[in-house]
C-alpha positions as a printed Julia matrix, in Angstrom:
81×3 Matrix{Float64}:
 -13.39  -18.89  -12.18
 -14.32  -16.43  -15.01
 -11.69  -15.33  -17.83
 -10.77  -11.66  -18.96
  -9.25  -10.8   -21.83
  -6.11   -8.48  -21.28
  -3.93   -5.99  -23.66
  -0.34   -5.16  -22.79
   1.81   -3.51  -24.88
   5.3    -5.25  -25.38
   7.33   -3.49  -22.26
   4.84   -4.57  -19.78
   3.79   -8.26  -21.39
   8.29   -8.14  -20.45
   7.65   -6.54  -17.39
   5.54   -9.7   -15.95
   7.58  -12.6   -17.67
  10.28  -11.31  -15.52
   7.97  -11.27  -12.4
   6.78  -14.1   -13.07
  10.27  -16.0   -13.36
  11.9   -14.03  -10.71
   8.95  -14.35   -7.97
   8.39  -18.15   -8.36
   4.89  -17.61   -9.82
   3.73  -20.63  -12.17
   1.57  -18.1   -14.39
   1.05  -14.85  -15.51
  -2.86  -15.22  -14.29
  -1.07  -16.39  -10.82
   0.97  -13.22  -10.88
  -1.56  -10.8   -11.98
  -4.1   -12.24   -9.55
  -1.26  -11.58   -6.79
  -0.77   -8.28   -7.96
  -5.6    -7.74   -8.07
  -4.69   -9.09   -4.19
  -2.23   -6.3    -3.03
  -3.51   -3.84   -4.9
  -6.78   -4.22   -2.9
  -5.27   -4.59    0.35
  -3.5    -1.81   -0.55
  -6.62    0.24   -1.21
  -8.26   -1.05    1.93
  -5.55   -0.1     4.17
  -5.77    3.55    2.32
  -9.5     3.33    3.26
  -8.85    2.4     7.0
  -6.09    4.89    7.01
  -8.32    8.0     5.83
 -11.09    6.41    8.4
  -8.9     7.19   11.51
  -7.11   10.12   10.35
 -11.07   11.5     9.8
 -12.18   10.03   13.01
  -9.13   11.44   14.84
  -9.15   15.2    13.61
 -13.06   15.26   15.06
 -11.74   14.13   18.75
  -9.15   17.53   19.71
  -5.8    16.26   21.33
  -5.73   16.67   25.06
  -3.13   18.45   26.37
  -1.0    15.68   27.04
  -1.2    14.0    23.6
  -0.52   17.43   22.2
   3.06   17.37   24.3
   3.73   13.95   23.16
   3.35   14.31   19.46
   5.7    17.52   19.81
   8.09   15.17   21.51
   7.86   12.5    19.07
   8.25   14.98   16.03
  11.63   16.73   17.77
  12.56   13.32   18.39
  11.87   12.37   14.76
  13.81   15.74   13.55
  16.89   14.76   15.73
  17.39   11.38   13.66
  20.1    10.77   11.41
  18.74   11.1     7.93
C-alpha cells in the first residue's frame, strides 16, 4: 500500500479525531480511506445519474409516461411539507 503525505490545518486535523472516535474507526488512514471510498461512489453514482438523465432526454416521453409524471408531480405537490 503506498503512503501520502497530508496537510490539515488544526480545525480539520479536529474534525477527523472526532470521526474517527465517534465512527469506531481504528485510524485516521482507516477513516480517510472510508471517506476516498464514498466520495468515489459518490462520484460514480453522479456519473450514472447524468448517463440516464442524458440517455432519457434523447428517447421523447410517450404520451402515457407524459400523464404519469404529471400525476406523480401533483401528487408530489399535494404532500405535507
Amino acid at each position: 500500500m503506498s503512503q501520502i503525505a497530508v496537510r490539515l490545518n488544526e480545525d480539520e486535523l479536529r474534525q477527523l479525531d472526532s470521526i474517527v472516535s465517534q465512527s469506531g474507526f481504528r485510524t485516521r488512514a482507516e477513516a480517510v480511506r472510508a471517506g476516498i471510498r464514498m466520495l468515489s461512489a459518490d462520484a460514480r453514482e453522479q456519473r450514472i445519474s447524468t448517463a440516464y438523465a442524458q440517455a432519457y432526454a434523447q428517447v421523447p416521453l410517450t404520451d402515457d409516461e407524459a400523464q404519469m409524471l404529471d400525476a406523480a408531480h401533483t401528487l408530489a405537490a399535494e404532500l405535507p411539507r
